[in-house]
C-alpha positions in Angstrom: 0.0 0.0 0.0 1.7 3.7 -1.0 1.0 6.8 0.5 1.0 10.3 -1.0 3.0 12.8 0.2 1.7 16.1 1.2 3.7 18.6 -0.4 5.0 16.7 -3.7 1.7 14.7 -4.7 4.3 11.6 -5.1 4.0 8.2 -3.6 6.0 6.8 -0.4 6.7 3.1 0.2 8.3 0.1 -1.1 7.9 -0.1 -5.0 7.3 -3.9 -4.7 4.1 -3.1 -2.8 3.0 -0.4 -5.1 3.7 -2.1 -8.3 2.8 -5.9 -7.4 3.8 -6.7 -11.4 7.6 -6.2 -10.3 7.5 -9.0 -8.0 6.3 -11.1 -11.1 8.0 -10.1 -13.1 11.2 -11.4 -10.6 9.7 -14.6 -10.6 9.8 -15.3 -14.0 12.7 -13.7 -14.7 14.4 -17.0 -12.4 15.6 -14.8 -9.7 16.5 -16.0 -6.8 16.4 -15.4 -3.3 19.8 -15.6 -1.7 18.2 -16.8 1.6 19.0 -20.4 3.3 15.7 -22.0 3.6 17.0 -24.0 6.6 18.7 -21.4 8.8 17.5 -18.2 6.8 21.2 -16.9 6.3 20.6 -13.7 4.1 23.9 -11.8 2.4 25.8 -9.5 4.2 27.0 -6.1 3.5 30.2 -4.4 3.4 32.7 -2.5 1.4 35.1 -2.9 -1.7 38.4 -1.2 -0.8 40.6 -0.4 -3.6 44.4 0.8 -3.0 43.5 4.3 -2.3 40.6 3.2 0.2 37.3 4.4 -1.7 34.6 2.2 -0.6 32.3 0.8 -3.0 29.1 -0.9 -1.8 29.4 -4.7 -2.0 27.1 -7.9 -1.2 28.9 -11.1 0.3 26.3 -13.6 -0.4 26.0 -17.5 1.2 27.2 -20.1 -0.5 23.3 -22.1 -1.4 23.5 -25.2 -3.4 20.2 -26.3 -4.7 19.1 -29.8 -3.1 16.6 -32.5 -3.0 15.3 -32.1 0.4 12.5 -33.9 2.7 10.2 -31.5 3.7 6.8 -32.4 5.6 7.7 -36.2 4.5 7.7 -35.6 0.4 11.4 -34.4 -1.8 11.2 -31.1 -2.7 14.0 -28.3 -3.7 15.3 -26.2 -1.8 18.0 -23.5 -1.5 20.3 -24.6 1.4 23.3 -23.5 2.4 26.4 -25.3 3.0 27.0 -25.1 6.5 23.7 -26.5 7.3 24.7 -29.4 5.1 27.7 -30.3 7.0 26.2 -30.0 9.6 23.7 -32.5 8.8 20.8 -30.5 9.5 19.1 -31.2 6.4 17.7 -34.7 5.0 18.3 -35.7 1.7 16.1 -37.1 -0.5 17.2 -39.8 -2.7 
């Protein structure tokens, strides 16, 4: 749901909420979340520092490999990442 601002007759708020098409257009587009679905590790955020120190805006993401889990007793995909499969936390699905 946007708002309109007062003074500038414009709309306030997340863009995915305003324009619900975006978000489906994502989809099909095949992009993914980068979001364990086991422990829900999300990227982080840092910096780039070159030799002279400028800082660039950066995204460390986790490493998710795409597996054949059991979920609620049937195989289904998932993105999981790969501490929580060496840590056995996840079932495999044969």
């Amino acid at each position: 749901m946007s708002i309109l601002c007062q003074e500038t007759s414009r709309a306030i708020g997340n863009p995915r909420e305003r324009f619900p098409i975006l978000r489906l257009v994502a989809r099909l587009l095949g992009r993914m979340s980068k979001v364990c679905a086991i422990c829900g590790k999300k990227p982080g955020f840092g910096n780039n520092r070159s030799h002279s120190m400028v800082a660039t805006r950066r995204r460390f993401n986790p490493n998710l490999q795409r597996v054949r889990v059991l979920l609620e007793g049937r195989p289904t995909r998932a993105y999981v990442c790969t501490r929580c499969l060496k840590a056995g936390k996840v079932q495999k699905a044969l």
